[in-house]
C-alpha positions as CSV (number, residue, x, y, z in Angstrom):
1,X,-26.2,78.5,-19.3
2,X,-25.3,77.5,-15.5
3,X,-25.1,74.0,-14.5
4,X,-23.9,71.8,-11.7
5,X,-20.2,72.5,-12.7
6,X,-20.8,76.5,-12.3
7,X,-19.6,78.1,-9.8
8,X,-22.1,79.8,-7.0
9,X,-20.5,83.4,-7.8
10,X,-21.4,83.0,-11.6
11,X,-24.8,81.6,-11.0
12,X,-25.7,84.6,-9.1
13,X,-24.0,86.9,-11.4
14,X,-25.8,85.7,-14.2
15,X,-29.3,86.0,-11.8
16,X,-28.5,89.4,-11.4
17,X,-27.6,90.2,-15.0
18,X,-30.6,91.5,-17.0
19,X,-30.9,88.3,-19.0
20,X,-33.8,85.7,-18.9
21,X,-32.1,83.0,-17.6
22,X,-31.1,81.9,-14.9
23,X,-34.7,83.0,-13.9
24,X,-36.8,82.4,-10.9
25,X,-37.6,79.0,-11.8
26,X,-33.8,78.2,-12.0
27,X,-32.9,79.6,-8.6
28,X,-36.4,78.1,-7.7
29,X,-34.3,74.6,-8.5
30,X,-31.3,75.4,-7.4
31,X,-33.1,76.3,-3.8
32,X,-34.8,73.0,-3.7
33,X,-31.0,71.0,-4.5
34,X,-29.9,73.1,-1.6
35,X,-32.8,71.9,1.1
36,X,-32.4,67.9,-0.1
37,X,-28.2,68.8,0.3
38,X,-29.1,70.0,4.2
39,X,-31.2,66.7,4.9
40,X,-29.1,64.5,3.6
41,X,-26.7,66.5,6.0
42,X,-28.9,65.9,8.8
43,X,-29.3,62.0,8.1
44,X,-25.4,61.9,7.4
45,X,-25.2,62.4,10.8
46,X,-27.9,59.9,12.0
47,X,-26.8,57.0,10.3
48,X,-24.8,54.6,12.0
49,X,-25.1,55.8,15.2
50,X,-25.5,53.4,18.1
51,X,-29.0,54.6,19.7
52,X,-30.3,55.1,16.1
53,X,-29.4,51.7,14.6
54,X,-32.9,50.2,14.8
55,X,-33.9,52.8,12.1
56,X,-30.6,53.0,10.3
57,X,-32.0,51.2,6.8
58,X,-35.3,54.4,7.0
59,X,-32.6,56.6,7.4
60,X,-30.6,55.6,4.4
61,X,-33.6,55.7,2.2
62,X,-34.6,58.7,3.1
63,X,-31.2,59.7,2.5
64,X,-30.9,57.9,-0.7
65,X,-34.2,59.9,-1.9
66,X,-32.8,62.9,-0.8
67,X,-29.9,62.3,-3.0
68,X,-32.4,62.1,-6.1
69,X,-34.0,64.9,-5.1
70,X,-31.4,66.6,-5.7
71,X,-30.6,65.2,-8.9
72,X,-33.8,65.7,-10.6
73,X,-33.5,69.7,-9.2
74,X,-30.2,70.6,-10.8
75,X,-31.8,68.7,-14.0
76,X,-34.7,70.9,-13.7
77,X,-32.6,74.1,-13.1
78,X,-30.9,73.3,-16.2
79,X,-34.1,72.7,-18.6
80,X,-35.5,75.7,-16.6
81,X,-32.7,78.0,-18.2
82,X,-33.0,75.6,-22.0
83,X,-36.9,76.6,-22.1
């Protein structure tokens, strides 16, 4: 089973493999971390900056639920591969 501590290379090795898991809904998961990972980017970016300070507590929510996102996906890509 692949998890957070797997490397990238092994995750996709073990996509490729013929194997049921890591299936589509893993990599499914795994895509979904990825997109919350680039907003958080985004908003890393944002916060704090002088012309955005009136919006700086939004912007750290929405990064904070970003950050779950992410969570609950790799937990999901996970119980994905156990099912």
């Amino acid at each position: 089973m692949y998890d957070r501590n797997s490397t990238i290379d092994a995750f996709l090795i073990g996509t490729a493999a013929k194997q049921p898991a890591p299936g589509g809904g893993s990599v499914a998961a795994l895509a979904g971390a990825l997109s919350a990972a680039m907003g958080q980017m985004v908003l890393s970016y944002s916060i704090g900056r002088k012309d955005l300070l009136p919006f700086d507590a939004e912007l750290k929510q929405a990064a904070h639920g970003f950050e779950q996102a992410r969570e609950v996906l790799l937990r999901l890509m996970v119980e994905d591969q156990e099912a």
